[in-house]
C-alpha positions as CSV (number, residue, x, y, z in Angstrom):
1,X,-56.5,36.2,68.1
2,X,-57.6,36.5,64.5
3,X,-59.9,39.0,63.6
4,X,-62.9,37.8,61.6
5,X,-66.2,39.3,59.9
6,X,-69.9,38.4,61.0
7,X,-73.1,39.4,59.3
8,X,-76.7,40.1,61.2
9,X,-79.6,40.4,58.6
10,X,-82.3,42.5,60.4
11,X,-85.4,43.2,59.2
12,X,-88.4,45.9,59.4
13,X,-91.4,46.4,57.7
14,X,-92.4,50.1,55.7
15,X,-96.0,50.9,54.7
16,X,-96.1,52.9,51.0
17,X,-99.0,53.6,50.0
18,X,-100.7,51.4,52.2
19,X,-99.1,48.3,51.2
20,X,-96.1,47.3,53.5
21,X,-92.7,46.6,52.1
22,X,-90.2,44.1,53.8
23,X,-86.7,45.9,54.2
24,X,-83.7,44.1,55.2
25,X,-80.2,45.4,56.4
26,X,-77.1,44.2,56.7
27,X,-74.9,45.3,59.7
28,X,-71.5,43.9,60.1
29,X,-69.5,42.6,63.2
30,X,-65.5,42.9,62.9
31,X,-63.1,41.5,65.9
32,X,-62.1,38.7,67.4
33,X,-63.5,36.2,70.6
34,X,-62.7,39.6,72.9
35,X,-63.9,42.6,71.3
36,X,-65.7,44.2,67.9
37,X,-66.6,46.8,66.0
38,X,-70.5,47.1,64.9
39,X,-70.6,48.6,61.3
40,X,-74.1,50.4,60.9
41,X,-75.6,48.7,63.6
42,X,-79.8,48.4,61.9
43,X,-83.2,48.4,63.6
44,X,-82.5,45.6,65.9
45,X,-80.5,46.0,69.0
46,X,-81.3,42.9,70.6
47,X,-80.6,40.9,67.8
48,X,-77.3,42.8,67.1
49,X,-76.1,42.7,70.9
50,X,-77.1,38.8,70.8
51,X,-74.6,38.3,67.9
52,X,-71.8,39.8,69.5
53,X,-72.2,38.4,72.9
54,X,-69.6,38.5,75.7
55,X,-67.4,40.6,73.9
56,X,-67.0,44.3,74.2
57,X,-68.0,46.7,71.9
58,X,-65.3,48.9,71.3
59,X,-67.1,51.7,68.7
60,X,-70.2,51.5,66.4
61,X,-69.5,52.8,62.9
62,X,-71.7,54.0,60.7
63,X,-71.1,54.7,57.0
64,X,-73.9,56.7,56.4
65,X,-76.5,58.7,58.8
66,X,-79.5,57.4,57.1
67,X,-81.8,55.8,59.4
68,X,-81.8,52.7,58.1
69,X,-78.0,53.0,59.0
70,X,-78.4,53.9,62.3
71,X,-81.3,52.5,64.3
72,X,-79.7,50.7,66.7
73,X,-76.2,52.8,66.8
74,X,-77.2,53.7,70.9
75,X,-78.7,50.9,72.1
76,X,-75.8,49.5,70.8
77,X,-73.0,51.6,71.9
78,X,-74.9,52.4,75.1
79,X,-73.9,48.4,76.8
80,X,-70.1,48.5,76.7
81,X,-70.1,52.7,76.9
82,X,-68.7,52.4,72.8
83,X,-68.3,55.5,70.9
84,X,-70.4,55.8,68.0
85,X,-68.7,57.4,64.8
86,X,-69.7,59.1,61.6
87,X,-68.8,61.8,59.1
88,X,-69.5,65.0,60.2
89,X,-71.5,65.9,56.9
90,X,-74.0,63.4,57.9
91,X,-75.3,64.9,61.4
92,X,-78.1,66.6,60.4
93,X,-79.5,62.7,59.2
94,X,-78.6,61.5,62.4
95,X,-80.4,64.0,64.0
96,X,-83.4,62.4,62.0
97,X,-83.2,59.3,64.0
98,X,-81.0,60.9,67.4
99,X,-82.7,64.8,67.4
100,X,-81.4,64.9,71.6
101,X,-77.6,63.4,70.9
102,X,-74.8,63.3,68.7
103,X,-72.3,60.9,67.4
104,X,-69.0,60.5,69.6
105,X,-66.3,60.8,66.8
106,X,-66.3,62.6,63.2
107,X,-64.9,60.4,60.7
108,X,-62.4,61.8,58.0
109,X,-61.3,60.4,55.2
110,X,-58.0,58.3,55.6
111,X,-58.9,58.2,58.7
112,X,-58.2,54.5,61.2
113,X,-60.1,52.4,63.8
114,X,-58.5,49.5,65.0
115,X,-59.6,46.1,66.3
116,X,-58.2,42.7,67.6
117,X,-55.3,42.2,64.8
118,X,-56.4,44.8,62.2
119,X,-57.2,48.2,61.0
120,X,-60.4,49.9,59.3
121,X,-59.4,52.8,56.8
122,X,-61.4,55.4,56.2
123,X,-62.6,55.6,52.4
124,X,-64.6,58.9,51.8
125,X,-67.6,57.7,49.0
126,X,-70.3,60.6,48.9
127,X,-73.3,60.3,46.4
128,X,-76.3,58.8,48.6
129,X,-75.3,61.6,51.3
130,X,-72.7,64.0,51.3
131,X,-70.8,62.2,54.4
132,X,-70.9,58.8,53.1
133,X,-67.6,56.3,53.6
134,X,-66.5,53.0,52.9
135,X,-64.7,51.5,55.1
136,X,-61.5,49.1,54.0
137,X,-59.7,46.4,56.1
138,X,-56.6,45.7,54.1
139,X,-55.7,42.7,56.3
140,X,-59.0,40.6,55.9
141,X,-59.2,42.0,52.1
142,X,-62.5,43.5,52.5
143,X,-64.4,46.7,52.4
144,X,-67.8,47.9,53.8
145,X,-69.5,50.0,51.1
146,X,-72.3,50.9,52.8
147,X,-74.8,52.3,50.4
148,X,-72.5,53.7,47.9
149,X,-71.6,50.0,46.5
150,X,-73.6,46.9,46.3
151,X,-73.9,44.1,44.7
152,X,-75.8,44.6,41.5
153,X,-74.2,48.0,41.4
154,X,-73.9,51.3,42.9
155,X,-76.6,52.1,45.7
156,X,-80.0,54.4,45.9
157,X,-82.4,56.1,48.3
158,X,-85.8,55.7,47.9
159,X,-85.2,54.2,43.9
160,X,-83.2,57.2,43.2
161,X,-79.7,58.6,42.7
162,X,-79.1,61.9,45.1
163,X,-75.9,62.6,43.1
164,X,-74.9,59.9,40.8
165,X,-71.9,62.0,39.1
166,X,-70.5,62.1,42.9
167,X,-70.9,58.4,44.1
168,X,-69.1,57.4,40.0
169,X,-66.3,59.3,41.2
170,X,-65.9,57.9,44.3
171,X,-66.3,54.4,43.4
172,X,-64.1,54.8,40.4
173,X,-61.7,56.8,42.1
174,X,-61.9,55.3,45.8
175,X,-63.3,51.8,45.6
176,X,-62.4,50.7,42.2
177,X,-58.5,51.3,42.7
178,X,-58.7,48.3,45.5
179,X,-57.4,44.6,45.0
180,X,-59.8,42.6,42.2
181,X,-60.1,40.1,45.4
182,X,-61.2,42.4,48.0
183,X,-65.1,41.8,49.2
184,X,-67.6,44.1,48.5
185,X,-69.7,44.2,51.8
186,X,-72.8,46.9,51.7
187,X,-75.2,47.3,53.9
188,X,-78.1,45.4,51.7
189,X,-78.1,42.3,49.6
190,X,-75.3,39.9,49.4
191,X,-71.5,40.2,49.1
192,X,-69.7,40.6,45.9
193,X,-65.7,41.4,45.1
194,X,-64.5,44.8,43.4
195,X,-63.1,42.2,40.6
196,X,-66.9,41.1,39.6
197,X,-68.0,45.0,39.9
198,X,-65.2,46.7,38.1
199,X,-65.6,45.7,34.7
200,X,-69.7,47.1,34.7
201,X,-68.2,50.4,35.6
202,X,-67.8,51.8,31.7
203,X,-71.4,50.9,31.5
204,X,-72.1,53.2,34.4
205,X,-70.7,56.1,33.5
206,X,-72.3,55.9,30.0
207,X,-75.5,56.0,31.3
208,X,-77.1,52.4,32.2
209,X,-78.4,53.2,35.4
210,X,-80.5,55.7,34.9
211,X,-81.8,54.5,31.5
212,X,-85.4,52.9,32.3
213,X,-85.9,53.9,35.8
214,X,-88.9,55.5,36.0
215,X,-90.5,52.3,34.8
216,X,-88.6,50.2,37.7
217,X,-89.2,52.3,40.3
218,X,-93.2,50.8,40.9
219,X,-91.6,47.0,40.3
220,X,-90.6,44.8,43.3
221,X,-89.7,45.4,46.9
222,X,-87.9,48.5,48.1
223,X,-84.2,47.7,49.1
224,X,-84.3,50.5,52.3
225,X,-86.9,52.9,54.1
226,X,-86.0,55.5,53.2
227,X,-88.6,56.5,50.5
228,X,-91.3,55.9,52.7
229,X,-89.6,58.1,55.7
230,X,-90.1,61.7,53.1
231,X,-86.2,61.9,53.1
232,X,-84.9,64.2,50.8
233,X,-81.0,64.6,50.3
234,X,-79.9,68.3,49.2
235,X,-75.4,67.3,48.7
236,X,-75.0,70.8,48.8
237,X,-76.2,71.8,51.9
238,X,-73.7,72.1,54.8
């Protein structure tokens, strides 16, 4: 059977500051009528298991070990006996959310999972955390991003940039060398293709994102949870 991609949208609420903060995640479903992967399974197990239905789970991915990433990855993985996966540079966030277990596999880079008809690669795209990956099905002409690349540009935690010089590279060097055509999937917001982000990338790299932040950073809703959690990201710790 053809392999095809589903989206759940699951939502939580943060308090900052007293006032509360409506965070939505995106975690992605990929497989066919008989069995799936679960890409950063979010928050809301019930919801994500009710999605998938009959079919088995064969691993839950994550691309990153934040928690907004991982909230559900056991629960999950826990029905079907899944393996849960993620870069080994991530653990001690996933110990954040999981302090009594660990994930099942460590992801590499160029490393493969496969499903129903196709394969996920393994795309190593530090920046928001030093074990961060995309994850790119060639067949279906998509890739998962994550938090390194969304829609209106290259991800943040908490408002801010961990390492911005790190995630440039790796969507420049990593993301940015896929088809024009392929779908940009992250993990919040809406879809775009690496055709419509591409051409902002000069703009990057000169300096737009960080130009005016301080003055966004108390406007509008916060895309994750993270800021509201204390998380603080130190790349260069092992």
């Amino acid at each position: 059977m053809t392999a095809r991609i589903e989206r759940v949208v699951t939502e939580g609420v943060v308090d900052v500051d007293g006032v509360e903060h409506k965070v939505e995640n995106n975690t992605w479903i990929l497989g066919d009528d008989e069995e799936v992967i679960v890409i950063d399974p979010a928050r809301d197990a019930e919801q994500i298991l009710e999605k998938v239905g009959e079919r088995e789970v064969l691993a839950v991915v994550c691309t990153h070990g934040l928690p907004d990433h991982v909230g559900a990855a056991i629960e999950v993985a826990a029905r079907d006996e899944a393996v849960v996966a993620l870069h080994p540079k991530d653990k001690p966030l996933w110990r954040l959310t999981w302090p009594q277990t660990w994930p099942d596999i460590d992801m590499e880079d160029e490393g493969l999972f496969g499903v129903a008809d196709v394969q996920l690669e393994v795309l190593s795209t530090p920046g928001i955390s030093q074990g961060g990956v995309s994850l790119y099905c060639e067949a279906l002409e998509a890739v998962f991003t994550g938090k390194s690349l969304q829609a209106d540009g290259p991800g943040k935690i908490g408002g801010e940039y961990p390492a911005l010089a790190d995630q440039l590279t790796a969507i420049g060097g990593r993301l940015f060398t896929l088809p024009h055509g392929t779908r940009v999937l992250p993990a919040h917001g809406e879809e775009s293709t690496i055709g419509d982000l591409e051409p902002h990338f000069d703009s990057w790299l000169s300096g737009s994102l960080t130009r005016g932040v301080a003055a966004e950073e108390n406007e509008g809703p916060l895309s994750d949870g993270t800021r509201a959690a204390g998380i603080r990201l130190n790349l260069h710790d092992e």
